[in-house]
Chimera marker file (.cmm) of the C-alpha trace (Angstrom):
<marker_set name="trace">
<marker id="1" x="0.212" y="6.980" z="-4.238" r="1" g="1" b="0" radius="0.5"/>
<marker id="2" x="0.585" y="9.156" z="-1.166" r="1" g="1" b="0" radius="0.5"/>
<marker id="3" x="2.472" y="12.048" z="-4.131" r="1" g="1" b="0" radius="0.5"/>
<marker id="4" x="-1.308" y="12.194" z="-4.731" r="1" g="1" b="0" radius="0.5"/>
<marker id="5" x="-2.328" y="13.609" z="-1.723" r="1" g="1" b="0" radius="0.5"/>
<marker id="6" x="0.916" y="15.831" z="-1.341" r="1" g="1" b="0" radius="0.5"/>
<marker id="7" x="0.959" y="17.332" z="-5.160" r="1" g="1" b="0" radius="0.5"/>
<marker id="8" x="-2.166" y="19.011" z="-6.246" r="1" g="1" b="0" radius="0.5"/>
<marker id="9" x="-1.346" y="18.709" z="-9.811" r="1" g="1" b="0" radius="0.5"/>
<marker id="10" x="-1.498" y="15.005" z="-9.769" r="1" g="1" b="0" radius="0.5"/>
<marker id="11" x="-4.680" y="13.942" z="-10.560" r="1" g="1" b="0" radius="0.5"/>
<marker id="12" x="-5.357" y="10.490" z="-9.120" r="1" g="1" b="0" radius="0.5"/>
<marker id="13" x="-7.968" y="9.629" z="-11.070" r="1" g="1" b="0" radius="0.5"/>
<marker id="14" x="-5.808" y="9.890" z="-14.327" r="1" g="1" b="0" radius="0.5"/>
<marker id="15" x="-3.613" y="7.063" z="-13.039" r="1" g="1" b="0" radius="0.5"/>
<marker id="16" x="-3.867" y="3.409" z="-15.030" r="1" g="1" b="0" radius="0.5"/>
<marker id="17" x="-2.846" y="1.234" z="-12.762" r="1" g="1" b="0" radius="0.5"/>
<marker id="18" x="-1.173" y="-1.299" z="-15.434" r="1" g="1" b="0" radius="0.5"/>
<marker id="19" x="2.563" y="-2.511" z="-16.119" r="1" g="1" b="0" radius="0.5"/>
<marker id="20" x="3.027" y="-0.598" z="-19.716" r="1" g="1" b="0" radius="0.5"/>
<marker id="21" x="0.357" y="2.081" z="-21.078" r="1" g="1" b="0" radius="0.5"/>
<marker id="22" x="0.329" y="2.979" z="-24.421" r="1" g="1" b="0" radius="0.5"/>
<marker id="23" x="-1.181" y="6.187" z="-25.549" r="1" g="1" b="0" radius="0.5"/>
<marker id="24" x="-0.366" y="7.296" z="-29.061" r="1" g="1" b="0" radius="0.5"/>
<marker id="25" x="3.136" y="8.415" z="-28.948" r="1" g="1" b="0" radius="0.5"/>
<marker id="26" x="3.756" y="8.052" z="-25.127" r="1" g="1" b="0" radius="0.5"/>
<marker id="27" x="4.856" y="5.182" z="-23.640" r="1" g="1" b="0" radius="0.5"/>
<marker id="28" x="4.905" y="4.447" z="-19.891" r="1" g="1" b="0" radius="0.5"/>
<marker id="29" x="5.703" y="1.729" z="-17.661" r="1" g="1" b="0" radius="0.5"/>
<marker id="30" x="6.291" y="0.881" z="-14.130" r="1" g="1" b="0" radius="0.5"/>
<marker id="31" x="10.176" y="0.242" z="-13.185" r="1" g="1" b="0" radius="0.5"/>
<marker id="32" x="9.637" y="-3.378" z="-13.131" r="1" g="1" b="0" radius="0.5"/>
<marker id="33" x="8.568" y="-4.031" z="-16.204" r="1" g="1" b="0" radius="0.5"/>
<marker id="34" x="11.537" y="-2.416" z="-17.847" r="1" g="1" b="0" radius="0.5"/>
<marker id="35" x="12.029" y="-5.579" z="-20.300" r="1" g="1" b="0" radius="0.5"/>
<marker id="36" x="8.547" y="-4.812" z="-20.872" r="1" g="1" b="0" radius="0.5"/>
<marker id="37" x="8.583" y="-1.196" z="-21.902" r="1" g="1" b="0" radius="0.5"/>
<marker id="38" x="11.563" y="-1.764" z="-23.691" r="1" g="1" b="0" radius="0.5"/>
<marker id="39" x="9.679" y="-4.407" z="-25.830" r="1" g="1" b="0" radius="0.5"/>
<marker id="40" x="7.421" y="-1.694" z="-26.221" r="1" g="1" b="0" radius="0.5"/>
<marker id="41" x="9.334" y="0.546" z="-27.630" r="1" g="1" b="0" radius="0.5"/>
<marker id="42" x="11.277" y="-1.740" z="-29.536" r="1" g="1" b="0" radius="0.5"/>
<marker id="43" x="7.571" y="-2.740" z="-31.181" r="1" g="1" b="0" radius="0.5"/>
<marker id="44" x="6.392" y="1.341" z="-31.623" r="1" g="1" b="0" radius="0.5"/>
<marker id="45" x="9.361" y="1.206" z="-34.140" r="1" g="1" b="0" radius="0.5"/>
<marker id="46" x="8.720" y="-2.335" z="-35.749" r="1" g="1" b="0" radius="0.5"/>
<marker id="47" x="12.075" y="-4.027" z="-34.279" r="1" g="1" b="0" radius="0.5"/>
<marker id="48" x="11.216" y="-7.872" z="-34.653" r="1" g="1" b="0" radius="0.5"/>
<marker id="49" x="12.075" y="-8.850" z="-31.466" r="1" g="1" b="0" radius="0.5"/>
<marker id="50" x="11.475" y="-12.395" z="-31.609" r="1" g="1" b="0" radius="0.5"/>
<marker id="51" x="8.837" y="-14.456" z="-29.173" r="1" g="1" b="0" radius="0.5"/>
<marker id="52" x="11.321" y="-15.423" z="-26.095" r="1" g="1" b="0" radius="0.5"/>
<marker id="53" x="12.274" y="-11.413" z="-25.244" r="1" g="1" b="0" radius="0.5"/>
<marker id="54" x="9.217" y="-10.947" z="-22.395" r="1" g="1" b="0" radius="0.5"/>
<marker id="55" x="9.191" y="-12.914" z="-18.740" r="1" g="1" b="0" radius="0.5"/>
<marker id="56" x="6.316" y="-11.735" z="-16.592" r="1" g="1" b="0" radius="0.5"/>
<marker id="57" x="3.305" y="-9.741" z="-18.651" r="1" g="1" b="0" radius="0.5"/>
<marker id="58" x="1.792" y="-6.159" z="-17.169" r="1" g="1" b="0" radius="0.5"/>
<marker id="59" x="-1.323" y="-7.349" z="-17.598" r="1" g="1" b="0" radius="0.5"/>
<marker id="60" x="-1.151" y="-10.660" z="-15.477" r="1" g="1" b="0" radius="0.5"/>
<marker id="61" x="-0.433" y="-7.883" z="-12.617" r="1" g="1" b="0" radius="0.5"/>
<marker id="62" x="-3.649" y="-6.952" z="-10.510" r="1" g="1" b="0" radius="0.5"/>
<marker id="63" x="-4.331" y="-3.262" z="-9.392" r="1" g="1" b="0" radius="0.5"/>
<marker id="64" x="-3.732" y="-4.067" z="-6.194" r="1" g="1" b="0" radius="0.5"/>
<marker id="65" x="-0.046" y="-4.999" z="-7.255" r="1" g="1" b="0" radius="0.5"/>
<marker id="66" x="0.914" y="-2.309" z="-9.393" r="1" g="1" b="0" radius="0.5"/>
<marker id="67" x="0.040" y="0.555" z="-6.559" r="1" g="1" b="0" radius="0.5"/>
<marker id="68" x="3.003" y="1.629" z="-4.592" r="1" g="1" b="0" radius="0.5"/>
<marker id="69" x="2.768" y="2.650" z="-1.114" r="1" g="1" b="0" radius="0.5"/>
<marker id="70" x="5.921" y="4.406" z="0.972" r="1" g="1" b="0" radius="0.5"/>
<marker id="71" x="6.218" y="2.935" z="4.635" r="1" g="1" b="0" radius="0.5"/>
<marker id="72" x="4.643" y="5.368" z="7.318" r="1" g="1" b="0" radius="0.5"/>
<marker id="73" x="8.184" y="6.299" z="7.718" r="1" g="1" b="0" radius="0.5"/>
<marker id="74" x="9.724" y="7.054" z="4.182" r="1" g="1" b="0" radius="0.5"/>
<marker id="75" x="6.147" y="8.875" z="4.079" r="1" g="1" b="0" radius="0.5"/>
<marker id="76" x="7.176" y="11.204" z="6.943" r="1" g="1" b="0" radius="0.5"/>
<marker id="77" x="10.920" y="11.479" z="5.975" r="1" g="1" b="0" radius="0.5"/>
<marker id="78" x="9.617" y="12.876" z="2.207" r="1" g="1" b="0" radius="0.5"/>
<marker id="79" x="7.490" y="15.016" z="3.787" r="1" g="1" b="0" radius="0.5"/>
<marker id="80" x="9.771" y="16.601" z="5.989" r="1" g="1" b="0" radius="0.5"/>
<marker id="81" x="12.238" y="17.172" z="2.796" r="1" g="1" b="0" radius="0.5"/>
<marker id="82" x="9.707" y="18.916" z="0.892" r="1" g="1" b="0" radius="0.5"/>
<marker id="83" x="9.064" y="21.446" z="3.618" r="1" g="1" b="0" radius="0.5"/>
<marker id="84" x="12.346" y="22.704" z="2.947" r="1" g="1" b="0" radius="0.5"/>
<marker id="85" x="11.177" y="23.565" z="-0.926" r="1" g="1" b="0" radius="0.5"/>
<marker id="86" x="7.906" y="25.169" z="0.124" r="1" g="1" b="0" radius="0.5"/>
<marker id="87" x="7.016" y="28.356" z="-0.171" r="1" g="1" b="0" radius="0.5"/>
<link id1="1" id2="2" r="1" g="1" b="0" radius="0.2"/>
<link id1="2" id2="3" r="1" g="1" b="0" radius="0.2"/>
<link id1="3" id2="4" r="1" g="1" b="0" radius="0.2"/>
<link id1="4" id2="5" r="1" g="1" b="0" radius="0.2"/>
<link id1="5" id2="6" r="1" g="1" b="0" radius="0.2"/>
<link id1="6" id2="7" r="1" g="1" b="0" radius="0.2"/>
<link id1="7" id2="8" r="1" g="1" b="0" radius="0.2"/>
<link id1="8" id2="9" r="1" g="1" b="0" radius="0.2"/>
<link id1="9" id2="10" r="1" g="1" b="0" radius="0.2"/>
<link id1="10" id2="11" r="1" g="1" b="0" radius="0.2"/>
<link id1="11" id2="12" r="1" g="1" b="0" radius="0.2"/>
<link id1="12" id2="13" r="1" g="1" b="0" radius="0.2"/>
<link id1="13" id2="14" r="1" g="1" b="0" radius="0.2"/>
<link id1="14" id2="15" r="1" g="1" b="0" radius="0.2"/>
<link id1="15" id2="16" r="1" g="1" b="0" radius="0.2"/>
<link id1="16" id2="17" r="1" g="1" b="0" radius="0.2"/>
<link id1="17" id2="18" r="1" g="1" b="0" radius="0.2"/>
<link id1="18" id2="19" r="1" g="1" b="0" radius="0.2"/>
<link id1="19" id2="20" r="1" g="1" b="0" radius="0.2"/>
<link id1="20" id2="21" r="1" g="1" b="0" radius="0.2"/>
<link id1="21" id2="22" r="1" g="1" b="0" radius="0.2"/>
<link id1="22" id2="23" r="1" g="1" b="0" radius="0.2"/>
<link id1="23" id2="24" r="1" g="1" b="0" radius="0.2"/>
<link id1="24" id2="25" r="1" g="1" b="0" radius="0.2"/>
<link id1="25" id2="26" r="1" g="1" b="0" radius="0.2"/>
<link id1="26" id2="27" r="1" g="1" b="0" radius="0.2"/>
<link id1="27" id2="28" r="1" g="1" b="0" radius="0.2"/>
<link id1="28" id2="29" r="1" g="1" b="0" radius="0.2"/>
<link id1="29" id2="30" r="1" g="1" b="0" radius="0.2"/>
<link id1="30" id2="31" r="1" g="1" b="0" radius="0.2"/>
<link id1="31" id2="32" r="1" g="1" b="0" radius="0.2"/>
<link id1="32" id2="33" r="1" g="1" b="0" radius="0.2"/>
<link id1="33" id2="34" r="1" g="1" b="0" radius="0.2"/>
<link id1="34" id2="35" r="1" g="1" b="0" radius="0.2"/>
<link id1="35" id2="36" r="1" g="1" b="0" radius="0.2"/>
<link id1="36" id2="37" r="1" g="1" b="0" radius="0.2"/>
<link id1="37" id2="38" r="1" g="1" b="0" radius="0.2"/>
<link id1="38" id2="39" r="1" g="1" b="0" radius="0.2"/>
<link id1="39" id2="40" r="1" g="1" b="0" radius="0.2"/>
<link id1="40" id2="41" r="1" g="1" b="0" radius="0.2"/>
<link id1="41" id2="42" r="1" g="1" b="0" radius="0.2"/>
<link id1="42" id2="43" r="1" g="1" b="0" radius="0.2"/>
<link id1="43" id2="44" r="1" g="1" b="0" radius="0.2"/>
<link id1="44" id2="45" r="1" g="1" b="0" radius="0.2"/>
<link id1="45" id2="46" r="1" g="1" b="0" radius="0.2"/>
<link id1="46" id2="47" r="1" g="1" b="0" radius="0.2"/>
<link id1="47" id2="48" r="1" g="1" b="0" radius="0.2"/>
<link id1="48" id2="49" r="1" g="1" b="0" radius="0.2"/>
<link id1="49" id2="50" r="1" g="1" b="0" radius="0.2"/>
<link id1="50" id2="51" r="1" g="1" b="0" radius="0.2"/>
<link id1="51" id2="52" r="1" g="1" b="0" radius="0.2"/>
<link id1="52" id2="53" r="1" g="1" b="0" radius="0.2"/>
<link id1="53" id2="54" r="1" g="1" b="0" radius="0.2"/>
<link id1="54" id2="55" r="1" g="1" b="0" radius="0.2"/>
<link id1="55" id2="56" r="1" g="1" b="0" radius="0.2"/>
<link id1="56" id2="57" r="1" g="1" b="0" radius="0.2"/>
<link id1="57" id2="58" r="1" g="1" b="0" radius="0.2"/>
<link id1="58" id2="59" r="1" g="1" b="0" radius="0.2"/>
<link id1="59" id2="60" r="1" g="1" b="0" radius="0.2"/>
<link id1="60" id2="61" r="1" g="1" b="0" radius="0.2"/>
<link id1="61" id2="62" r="1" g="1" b="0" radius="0.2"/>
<link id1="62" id2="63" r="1" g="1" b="0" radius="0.2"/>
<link id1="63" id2="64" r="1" g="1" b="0" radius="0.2"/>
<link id1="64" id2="65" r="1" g="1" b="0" radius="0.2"/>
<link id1="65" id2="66" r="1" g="1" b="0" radius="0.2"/>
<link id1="66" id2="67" r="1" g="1" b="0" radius="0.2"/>
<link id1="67" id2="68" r="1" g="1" b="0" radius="0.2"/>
<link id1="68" id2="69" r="1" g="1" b="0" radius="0.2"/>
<link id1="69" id2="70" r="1" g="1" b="0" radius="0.2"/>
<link id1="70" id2="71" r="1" g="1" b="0" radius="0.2"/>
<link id1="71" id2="72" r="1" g="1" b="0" radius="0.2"/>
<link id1="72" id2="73" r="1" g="1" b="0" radius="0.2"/>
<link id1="73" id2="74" r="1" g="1" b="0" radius="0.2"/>
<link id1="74" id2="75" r="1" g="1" b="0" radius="0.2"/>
<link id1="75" id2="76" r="1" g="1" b="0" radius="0.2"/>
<link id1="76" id2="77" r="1" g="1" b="0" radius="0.2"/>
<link id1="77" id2="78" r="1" g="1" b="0" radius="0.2"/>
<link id1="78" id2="79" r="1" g="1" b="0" radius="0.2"/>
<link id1="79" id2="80" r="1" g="1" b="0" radius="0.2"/>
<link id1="80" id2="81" r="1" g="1" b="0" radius="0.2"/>
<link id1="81" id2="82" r="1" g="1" b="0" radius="0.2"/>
<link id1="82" id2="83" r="1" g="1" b="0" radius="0.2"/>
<link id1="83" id2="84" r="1" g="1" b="0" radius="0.2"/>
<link id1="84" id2="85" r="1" g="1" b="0" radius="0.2"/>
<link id1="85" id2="86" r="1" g="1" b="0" radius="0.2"/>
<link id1="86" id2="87" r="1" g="1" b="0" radius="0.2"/>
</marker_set>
């Protein structure tokens, strides 16, 4: 979440804060739900994937869980690199 604050082009308010998001033709998911998003996918182009292929679901996931904070230090360390491609 802190990219938010460091990229104005991000727009924080456009974020979903679930596992998988459909949209159309775009699919996106958070990294640990990759058996999810894959499922997904799989689905978008009717691949019968049987009932057993899932573990966890997105949406059992509260908001709370599915926003990703760097420690004060990783914070600090990115910032520091991205000096270096300012202008």
């Amino acid at each position: 979440m802190q990219m938010t604050e460091v990229f104005s082009f991000i727009e924080k308010e456009n974020f979903i804060h679930q596992g998988i998001v459909c949209d159309g033709k775009v699919i996106t998911g958070i990294g640990m739900f990759f058996r999810e998003f894959a499922e997904a996918v799989l689905q978008r182009f009717d691949y019968d994937i049987g009932t057993g292929f899932m573990r966890d679901k997105p949406e059992d996931y509260t908001e709370d869980e599915l926003t990703f904070y760097w420690s004060e230090e990783d914070y600090r360390e990115f910032l520091e690199e991205l000096k270096e491609y300012q202008q």
